[in-house]
C-alpha positions as CSV (number, residue, x, y, z in Angstrom):
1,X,-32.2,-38.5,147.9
2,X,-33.0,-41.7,146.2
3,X,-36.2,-40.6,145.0
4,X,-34.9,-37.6,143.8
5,X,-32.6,-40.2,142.0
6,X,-35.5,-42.5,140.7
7,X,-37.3,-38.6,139.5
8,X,-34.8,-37.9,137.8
9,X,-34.1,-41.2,135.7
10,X,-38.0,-40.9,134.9
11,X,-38.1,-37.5,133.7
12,X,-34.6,-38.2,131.5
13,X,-36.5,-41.6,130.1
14,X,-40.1,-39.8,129.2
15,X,-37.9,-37.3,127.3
16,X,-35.9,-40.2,125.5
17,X,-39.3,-42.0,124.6
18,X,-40.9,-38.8,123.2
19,X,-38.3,-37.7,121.0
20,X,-37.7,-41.6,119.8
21,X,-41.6,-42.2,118.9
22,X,-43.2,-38.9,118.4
23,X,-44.0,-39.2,115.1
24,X,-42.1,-41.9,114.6
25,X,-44.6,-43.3,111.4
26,X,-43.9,-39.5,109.7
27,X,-40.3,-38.8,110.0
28,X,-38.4,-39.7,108.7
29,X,-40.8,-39.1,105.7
30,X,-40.9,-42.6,104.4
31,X,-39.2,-46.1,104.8
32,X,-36.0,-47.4,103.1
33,X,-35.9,-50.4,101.4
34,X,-34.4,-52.2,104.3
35,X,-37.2,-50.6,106.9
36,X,-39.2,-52.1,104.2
37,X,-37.7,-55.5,103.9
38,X,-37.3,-55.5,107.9
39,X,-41.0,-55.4,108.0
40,X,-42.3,-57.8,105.6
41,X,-40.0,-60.2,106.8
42,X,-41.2,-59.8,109.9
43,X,-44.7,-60.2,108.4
44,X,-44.0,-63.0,106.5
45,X,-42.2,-64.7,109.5
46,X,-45.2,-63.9,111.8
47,X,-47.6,-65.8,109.6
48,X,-45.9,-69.2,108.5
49,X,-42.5,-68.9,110.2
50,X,-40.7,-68.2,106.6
51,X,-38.8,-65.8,105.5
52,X,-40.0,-64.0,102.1
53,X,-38.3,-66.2,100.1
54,X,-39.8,-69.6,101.9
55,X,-36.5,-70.2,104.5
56,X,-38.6,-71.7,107.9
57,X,-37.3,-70.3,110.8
58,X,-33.8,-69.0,109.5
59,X,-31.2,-67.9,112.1
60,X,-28.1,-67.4,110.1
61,X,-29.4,-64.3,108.0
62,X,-32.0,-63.8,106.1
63,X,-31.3,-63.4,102.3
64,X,-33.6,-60.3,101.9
65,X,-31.9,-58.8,98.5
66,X,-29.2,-60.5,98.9
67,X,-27.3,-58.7,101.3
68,X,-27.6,-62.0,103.9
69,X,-29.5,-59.3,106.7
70,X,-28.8,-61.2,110.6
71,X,-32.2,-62.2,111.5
72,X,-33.0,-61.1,115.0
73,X,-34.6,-57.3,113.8
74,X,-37.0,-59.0,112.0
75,X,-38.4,-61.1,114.6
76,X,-38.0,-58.4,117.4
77,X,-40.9,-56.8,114.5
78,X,-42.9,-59.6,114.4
79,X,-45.0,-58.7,117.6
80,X,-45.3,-54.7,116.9
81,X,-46.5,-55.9,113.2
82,X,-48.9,-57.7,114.5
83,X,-50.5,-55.5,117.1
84,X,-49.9,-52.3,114.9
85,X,-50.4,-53.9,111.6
86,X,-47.7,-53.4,108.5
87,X,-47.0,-49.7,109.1
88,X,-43.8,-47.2,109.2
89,X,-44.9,-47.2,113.1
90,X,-44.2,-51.2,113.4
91,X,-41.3,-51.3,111.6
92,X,-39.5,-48.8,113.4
93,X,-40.7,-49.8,116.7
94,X,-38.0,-52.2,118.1
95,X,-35.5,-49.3,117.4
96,X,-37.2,-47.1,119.1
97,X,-38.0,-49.2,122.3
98,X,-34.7,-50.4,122.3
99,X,-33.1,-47.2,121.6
100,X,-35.1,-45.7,125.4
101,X,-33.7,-48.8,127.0
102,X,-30.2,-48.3,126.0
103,X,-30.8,-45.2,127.6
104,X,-31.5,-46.8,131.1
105,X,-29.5,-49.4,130.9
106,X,-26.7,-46.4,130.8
107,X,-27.8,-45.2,133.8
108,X,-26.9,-49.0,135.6
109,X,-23.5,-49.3,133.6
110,X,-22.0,-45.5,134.1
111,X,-23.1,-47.2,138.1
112,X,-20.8,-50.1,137.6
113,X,-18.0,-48.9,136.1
114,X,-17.8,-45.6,138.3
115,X,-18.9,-47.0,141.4
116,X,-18.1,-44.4,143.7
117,X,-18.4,-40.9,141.6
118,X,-18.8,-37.4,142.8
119,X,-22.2,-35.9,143.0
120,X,-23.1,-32.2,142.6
121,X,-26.4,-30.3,142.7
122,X,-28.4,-28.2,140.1
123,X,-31.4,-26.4,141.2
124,X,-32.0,-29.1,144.9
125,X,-31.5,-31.9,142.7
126,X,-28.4,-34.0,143.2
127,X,-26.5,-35.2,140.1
128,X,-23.5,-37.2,139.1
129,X,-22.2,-39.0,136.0
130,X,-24.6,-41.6,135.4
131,X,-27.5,-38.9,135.4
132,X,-25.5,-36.9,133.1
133,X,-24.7,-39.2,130.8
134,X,-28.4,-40.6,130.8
135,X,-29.3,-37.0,129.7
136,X,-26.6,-36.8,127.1
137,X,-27.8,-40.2,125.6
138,X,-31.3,-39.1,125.9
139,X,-30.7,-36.0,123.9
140,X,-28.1,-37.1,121.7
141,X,-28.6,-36.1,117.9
142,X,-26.8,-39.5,116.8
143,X,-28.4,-41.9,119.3
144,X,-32.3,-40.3,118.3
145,X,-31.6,-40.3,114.1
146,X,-30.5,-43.9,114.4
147,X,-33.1,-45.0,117.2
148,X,-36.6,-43.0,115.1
149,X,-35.7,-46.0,111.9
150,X,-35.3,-49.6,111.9
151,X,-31.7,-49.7,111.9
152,X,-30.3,-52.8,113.0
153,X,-27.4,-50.9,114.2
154,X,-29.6,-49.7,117.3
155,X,-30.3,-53.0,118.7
156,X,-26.8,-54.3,118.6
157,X,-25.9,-50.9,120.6
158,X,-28.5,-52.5,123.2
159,X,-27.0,-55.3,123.7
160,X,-24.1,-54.7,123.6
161,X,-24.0,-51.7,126.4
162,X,-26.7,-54.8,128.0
163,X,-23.3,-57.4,127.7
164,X,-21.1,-55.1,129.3
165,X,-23.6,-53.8,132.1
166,X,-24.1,-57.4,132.8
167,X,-20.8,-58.6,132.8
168,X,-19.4,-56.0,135.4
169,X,-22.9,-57.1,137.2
170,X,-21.7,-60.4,137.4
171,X,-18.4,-59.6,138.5
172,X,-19.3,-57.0,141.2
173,X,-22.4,-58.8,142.9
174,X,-23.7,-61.7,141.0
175,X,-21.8,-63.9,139.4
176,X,-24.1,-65.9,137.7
177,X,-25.0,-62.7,135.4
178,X,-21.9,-63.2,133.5
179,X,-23.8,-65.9,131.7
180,X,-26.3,-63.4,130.8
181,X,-23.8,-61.5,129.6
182,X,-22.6,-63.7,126.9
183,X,-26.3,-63.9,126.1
184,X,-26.6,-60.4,125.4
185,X,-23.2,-59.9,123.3
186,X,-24.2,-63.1,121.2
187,X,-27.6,-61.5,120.5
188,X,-25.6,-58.7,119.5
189,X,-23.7,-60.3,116.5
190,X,-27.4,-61.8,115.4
191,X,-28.3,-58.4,114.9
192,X,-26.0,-56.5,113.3
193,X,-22.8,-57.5,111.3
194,X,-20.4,-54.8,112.8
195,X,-21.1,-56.1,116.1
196,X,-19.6,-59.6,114.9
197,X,-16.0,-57.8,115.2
198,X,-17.2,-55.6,118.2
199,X,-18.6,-58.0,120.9
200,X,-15.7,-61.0,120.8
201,X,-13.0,-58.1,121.1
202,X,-15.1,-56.3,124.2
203,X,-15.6,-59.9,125.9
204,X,-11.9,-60.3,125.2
205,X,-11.0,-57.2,126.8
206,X,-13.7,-57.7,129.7
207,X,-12.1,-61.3,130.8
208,X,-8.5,-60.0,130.3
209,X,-9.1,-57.1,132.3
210,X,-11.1,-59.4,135.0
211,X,-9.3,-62.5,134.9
212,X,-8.3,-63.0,138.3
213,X,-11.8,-62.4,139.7
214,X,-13.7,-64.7,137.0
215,X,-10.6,-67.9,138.2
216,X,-12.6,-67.4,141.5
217,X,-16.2,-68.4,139.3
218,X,-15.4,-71.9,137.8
219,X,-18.8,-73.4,137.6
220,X,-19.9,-69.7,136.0
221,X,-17.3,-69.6,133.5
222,X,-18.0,-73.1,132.5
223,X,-21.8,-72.4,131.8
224,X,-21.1,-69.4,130.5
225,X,-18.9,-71.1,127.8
226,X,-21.4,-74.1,127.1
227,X,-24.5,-71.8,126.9
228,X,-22.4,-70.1,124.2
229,X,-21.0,-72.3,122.0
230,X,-24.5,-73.8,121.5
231,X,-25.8,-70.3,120.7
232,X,-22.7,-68.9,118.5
233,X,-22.9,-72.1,116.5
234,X,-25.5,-71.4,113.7
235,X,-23.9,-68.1,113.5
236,X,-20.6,-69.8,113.5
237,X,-21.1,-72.4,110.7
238,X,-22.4,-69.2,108.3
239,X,-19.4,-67.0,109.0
240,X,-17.4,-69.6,107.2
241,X,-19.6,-69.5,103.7
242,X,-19.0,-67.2,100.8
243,X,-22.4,-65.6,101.6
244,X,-21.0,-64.1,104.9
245,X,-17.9,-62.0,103.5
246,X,-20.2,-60.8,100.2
247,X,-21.1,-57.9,102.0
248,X,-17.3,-57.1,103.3
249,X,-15.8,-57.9,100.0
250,X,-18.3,-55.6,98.4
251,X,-17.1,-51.9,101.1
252,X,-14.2,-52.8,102.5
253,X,-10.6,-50.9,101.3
254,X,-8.6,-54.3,100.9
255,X,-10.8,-55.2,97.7
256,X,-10.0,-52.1,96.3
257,X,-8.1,-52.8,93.6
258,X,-6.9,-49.2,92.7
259,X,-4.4,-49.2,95.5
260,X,-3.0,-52.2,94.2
261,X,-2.7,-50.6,90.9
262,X,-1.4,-47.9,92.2
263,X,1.5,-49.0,94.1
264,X,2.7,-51.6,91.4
265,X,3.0,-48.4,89.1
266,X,5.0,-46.4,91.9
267,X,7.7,-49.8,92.1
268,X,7.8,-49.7,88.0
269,X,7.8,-45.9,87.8
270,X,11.6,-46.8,90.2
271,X,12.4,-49.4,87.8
272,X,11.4,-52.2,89.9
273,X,14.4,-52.1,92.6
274,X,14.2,-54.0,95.8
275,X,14.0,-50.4,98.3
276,X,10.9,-49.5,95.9
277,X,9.1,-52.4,96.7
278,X,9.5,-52.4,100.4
279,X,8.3,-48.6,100.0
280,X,5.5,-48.9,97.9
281,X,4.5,-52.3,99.4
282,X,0.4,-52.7,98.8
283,X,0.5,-54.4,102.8
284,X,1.7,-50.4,104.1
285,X,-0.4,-48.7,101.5
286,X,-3.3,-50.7,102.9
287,X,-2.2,-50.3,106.4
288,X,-1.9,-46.5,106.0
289,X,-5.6,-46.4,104.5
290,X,-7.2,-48.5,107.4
291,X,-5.4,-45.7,109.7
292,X,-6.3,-42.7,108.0
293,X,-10.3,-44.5,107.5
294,X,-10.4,-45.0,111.2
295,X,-9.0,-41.8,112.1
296,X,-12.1,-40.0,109.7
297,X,-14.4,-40.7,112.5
298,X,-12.5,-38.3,114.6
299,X,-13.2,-35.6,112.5
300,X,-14.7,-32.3,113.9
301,X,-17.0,-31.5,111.2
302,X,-18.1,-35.4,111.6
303,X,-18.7,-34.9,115.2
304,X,-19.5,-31.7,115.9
305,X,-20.5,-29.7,112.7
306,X,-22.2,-31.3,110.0
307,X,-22.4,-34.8,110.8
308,X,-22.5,-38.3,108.7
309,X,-22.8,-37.0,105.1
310,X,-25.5,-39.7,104.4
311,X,-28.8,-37.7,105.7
312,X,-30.3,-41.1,106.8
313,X,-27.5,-40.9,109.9
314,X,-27.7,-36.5,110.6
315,X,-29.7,-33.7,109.1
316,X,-26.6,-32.5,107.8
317,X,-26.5,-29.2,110.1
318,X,-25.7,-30.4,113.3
319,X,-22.8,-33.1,114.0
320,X,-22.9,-36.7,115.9
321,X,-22.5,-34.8,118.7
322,X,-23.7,-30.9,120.0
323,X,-21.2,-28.4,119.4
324,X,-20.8,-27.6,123.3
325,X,-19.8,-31.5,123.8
326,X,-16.6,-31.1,121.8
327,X,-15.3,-29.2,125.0
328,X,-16.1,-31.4,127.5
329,X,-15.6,-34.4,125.7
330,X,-12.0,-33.7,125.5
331,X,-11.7,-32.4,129.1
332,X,-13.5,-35.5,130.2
333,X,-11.2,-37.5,128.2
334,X,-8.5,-36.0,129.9
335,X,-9.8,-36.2,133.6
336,X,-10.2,-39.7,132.7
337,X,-6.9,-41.0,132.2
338,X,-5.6,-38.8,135.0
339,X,-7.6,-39.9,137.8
340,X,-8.3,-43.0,136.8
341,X,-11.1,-44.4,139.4
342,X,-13.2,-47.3,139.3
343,X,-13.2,-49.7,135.5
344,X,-11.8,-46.2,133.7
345,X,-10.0,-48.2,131.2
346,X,-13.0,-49.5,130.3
347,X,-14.3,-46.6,128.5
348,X,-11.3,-46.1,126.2
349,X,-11.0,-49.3,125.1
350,X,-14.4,-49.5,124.3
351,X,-14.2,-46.3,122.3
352,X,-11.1,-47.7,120.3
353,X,-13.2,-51.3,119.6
354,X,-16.1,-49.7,118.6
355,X,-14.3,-48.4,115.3
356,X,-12.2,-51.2,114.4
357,X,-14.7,-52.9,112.1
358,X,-16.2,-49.7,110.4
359,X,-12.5,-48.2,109.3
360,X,-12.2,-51.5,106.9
361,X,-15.4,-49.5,104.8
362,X,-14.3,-47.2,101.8
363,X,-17.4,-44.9,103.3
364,X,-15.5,-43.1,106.2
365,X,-17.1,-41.6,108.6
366,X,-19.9,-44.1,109.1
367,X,-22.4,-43.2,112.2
368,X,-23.7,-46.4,111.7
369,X,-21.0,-48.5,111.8
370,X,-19.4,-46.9,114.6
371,X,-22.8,-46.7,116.8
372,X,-21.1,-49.5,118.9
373,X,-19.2,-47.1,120.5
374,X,-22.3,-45.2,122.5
375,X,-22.3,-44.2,125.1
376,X,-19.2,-44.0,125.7
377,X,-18.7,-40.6,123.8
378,X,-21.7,-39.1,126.4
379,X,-19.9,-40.6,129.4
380,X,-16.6,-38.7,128.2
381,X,-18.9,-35.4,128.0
382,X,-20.8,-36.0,131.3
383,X,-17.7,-36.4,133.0
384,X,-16.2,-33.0,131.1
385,X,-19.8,-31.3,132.2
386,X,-19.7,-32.9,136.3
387,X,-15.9,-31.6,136.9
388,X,-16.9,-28.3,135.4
389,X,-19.7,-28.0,137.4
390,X,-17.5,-29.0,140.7
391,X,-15.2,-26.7,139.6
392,X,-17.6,-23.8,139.5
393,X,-18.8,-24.7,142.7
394,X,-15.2,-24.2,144.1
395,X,-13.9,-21.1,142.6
396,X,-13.8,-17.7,144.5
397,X,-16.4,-16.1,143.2
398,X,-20.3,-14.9,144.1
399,X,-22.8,-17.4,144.1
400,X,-25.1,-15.1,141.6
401,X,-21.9,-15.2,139.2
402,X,-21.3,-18.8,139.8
403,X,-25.1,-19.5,139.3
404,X,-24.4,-17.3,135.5
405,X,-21.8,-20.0,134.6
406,X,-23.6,-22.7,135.0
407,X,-27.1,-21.5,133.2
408,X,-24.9,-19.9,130.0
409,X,-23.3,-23.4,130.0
410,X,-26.8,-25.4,130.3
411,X,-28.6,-22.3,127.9
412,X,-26.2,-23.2,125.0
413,X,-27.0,-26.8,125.0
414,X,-30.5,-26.4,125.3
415,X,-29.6,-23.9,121.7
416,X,-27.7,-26.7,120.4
417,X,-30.7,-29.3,121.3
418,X,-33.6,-26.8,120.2
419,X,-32.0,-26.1,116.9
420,X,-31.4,-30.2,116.3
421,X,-35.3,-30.7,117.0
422,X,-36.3,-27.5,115.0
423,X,-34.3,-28.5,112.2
424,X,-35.5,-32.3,112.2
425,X,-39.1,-31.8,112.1
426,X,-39.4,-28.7,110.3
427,X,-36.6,-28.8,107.4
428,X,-35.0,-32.3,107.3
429,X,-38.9,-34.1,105.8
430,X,-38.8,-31.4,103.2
431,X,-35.1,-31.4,102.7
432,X,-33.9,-35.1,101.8
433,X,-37.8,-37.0,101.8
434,X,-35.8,-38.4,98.3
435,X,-33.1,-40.0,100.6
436,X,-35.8,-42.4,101.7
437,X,-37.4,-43.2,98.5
438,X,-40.1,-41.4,99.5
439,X,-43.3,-41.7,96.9
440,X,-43.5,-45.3,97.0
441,X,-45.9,-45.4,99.4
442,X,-48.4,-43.0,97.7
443,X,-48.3,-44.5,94.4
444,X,-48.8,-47.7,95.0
445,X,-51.9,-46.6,97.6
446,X,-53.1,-45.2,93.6
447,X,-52.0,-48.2,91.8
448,X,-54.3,-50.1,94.7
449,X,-57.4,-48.2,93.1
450,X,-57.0,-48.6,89.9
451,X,-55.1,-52.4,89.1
452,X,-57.8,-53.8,88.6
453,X,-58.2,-52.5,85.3
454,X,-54.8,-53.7,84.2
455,X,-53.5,-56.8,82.8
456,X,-50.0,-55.7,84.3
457,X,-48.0,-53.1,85.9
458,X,-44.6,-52.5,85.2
459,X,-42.7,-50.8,87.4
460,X,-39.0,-49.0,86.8
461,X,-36.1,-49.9,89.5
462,X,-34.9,-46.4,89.3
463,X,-35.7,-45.1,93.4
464,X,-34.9,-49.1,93.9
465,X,-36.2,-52.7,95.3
466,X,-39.9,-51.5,94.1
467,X,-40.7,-55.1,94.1
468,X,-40.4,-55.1,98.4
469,X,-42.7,-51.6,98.5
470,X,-45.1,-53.3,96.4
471,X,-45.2,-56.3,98.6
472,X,-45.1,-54.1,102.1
473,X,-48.2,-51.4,101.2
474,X,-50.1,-54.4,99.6
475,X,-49.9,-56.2,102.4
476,X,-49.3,-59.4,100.1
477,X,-49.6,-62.8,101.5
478,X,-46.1,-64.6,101.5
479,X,-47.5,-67.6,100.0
480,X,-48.4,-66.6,96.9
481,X,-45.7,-64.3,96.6
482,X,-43.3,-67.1,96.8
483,X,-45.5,-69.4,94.2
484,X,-46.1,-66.8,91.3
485,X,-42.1,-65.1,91.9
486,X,-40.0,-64.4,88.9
487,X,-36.5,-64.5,91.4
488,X,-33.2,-64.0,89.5
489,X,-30.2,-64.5,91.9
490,X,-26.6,-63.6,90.8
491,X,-23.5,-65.5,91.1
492,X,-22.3,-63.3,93.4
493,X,-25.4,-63.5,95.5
494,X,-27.1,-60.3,94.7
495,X,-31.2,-61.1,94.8
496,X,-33.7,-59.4,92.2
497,X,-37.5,-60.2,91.9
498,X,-37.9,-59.4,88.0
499,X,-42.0,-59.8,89.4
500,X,-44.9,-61.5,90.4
501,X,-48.2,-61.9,89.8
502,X,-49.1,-58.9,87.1
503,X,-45.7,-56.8,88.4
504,X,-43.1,-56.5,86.6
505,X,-39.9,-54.6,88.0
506,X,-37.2,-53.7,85.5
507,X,-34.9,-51.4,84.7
508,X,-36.0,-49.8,81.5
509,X,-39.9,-50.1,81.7
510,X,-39.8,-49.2,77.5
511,X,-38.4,-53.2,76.9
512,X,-42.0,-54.0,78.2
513,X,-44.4,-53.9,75.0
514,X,-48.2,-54.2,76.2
515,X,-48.9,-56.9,72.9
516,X,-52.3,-55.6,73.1
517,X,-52.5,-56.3,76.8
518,X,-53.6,-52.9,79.1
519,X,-50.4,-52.2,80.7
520,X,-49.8,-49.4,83.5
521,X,-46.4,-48.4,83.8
522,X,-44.7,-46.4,86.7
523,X,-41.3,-44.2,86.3
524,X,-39.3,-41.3,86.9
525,X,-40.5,-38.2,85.6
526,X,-37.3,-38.0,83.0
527,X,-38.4,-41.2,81.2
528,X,-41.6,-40.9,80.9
529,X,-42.7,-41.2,76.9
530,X,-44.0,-37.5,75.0
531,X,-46.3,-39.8,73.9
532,X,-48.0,-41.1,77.4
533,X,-51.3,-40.4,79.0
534,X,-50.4,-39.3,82.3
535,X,-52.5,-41.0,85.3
536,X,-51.1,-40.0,88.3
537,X,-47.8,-37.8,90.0
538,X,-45.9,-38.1,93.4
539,X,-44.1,-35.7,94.3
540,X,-41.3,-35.8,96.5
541,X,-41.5,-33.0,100.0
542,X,-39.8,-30.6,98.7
543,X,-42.4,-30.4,95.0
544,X,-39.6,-32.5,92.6
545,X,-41.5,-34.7,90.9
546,X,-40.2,-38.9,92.2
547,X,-42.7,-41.0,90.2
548,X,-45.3,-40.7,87.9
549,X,-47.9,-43.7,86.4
550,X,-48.5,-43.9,82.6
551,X,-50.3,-45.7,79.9
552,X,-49.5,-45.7,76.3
């Protein structure tokens, strides 16, 4: 039986790798410009130890274009870039790697907190939650779009499912794991800013709901808290500056200033008086709106239909989720809280946490904000699915017709899965290759040809950051990037590289006169001169022109 276990997990973690690198360098059809910036980072930081912008060894976030990025991504891609060299295949790689071992770890925490689960058998081979819920993850339509490009995102999810897996380790059977644990949350929060919010409130929630058993583990505790205070302390100290909350002043609802307007006209609109006030009172306006955001990533057609409207997170037919899940993830919900057996309470909680910090965001619903709360959406379903199946197994009925139930069930999620894949490699390239300012790549690979003939190139801002895709596919050397850089940084921290070298990167490319110079500029198709000598066009996937070079 355990090897039919081990088989299993195999099988389940060959299909998870496939469908995370099979052409992982293609599709998505081209790299964003934070894939892009991830990666020459990572390039930069692999040859001197600086970031692009000269910071040695920088652990608080890099400034990237200005967005103050947490650092760890870039130097989990410092290893693939070297062995692969500057490619979309490199940059995406810890993602992808990570995103196949978030699938196993599953398997060892769905063990821990279920430790004594029913098993049931499909065709000789004995199942229970933890296989199921590996599966689920393995084929899951959120967990592959966000694991097949560099999102950040991905590798928190790692570690964090890694924090909790070790924690319940450490509680269970080795205590000294607990201090791994921390580890493993910690590196979470260096990887991705939601998970600064997520991880302290799961540890929280993790020592509150073990507390008596972690009195009995002094000399762990203690190490545990030394080990992290000295590793939460750089992250610490840059929490505090004005840097840190840019980003979160910039989305979140409070700094909306419309409700604020708004309510102050509702009080005067009542002539100012005192119930008015309490009613329209910006504190319960902003209060409703953080309810009503977090609620959004409840939404069917967010879950089960369409999916994140951004088509970087879903291919826009197919939810976060398969449409058979929305069954069982409410059944398994349900069976949850009524039997109640092993660390249950774990799984809601976690759930609720995992959205906290991504309903402060005026974009609601988020699939990458909220990607801290895999897998505890598939171990919902996989509990819904192994009670069904039980169930089945149990009913008065023919074995042929019980046999039916359970291959209609397992025939429409194979539909559901084979219409994801079909639709991902066969329509979503064509479909939204603009989304990820696709073109880049091949005009510069033209511009590589052909610069030499040119005292500069100017290049327009309009698919944005050209400056970091220039850099990337030219494989540039840090160093004299950084000497020859024209950086303009705004007050409220926002970086642009106006150029280097013979770039220029601007806005409107007609401010640039040539002055007798030979000058090759690059644009969108709709601002291109009458007048020009067209050199070269990229089109986008679908035959829209994206960018086309020029001389005058």
């Amino acid at each position: 039986m355990m090897r039919k276990h081990i088989f299993l997990l195999l099988v389940v973690l060959i299909i998870a790798t496939l469908l995370r690198f099979y052409h992982l360098g293609q599709n998505p059809p081209s790299l964003s410009w934070d894939e892009v910036a991830w990666g020459y980072n990572a390039y930069s930081l692999g040859i001197d130890g600086r970031d692009e912008f000269g910071k040695f060894l920088p652990l608080q976030y890099l400034e990237s274009f200005g967005d103050f990025k947490p650092p760890l991504y870039a130097y989990l891609d410092i290893l693939p870039v070297k062995f692969f060299g500057l490619n979309e295949f490199s940059v995406r790689f810890p993602s992808a790697f990570f995103g196949v071992l978030t699938v196993l770890i599953t398997y060892f925490l769905v063990k821990r907190i279920f430790p004594k689960t029913q098993q049931f058998s499909i065709f000789n081979f004995q199942f229970s939650i933890e296989e199921m819920s590996v599966f689920l993850l393995a084929i899951s339509p959120w967990h592959i779009n966000l694991s097949r490009a560099a999102f950040e995102a991905n590798v928190a999810t790692f570690f964090l499912v890694a924090g909790v897996w070790l924690f319940l380790l450490g509680i269970q059977k080795r205590s000294w794991y607990i201090v791994l644990s921390l580890v493993s949350f910690i590196l979470s929060m260096y990887a991705f800013n939601t998970a600064r919010i997520v991880a302290p409130l799961l540890v929280l929630v993790l020592t509150s709901g073990f507390r008596r058993r972690l009195l009995g583990m002094k000399r762990q505790v203690l190490t545990t808290i030394i080990v992290g205070s000295i590793l939460i302390m750089p992250l610490a100290t840059f929490l505090l500056t004005p840097q840190a909350q840019l980003r979160f002043r910039e989305v979140n609802i409070f700094s909306d200033l419309g409700v604020i307007e708004r309510t102050n006209q509702q009080t005067a609109n009542d002539n100012n008086i005192w119930w008015s006030r309490i009613l329209h009172n910006r504190r319960s306006t902003f209060s409703v709106e953080y309810l009503k955001h977090y609620f959004d990533h409840f939404n069917p057609s967010f879950l089960f239909i369409k999916g994140d409207g951004n088509p970087k997170f879903s291919t826009q037919d197919v939810g976060q989720l398969y449409l058979l899940d929305a069954v069982f993830l409410v059944a398994g919900l349900l069976l949850l809280l009524r039997k109640r057996e092993g660390n249950w309470w774990l799984v809601p909680m976690w759930l609720v946490i995992g959205i906290i910090p991504a309903a402060t965001a005026r974009e609601t619903p988020h699939a990458l904000r909220i990607e801290a709360t895999l897998p505890t959406f598939q171990i919902l379903v996989a509990i819904g699915v192994t009670e069904f199946i039980l169930w089945v197994k149990k009913v008065r009925a023919t074995n042929s017709f019980k046999f039916l139930i359970v291959i209609f069930t397992f025939s429409f999620l194979l539909f559901n899965f084979l219409y994801y894949y079909h639709g991902y490699y066969a329509h979503y390239p064509r479909e939204f290759s603009g989304e990820w300012q696709y073109g880049y790549r091949e005009m510069i690979s033209y511009i590589k040809t052909v610069e030499r003939k040119y005292d500069a190139i100017v290049f327009a801002e309009a698919l944005g950051r050209p400056y970091i895709y220039v850099l990337f596919y030219t494989k540039e050397d840090p160093k004299v990037f950084r000497k020859t850089a024209n950086i303009f940084r705004e007050v409220y921290g926002f970086v642009h590289v106006r150029g280097y070298g013979k770039y220029i990167f601007i806005k409107n490319v007609g401010d640039v006169t040539s002055d007798g110079k030979r000058v090759l500029y690059v644009d969108i198709p709709d601002m291109v001169p009458k007048s020009a000598r067209i050199l070269n066009t990229v089109s986008l996937l679908n035959g829209q022109k994206a960018l086309v070079a020029y001389s005058l």
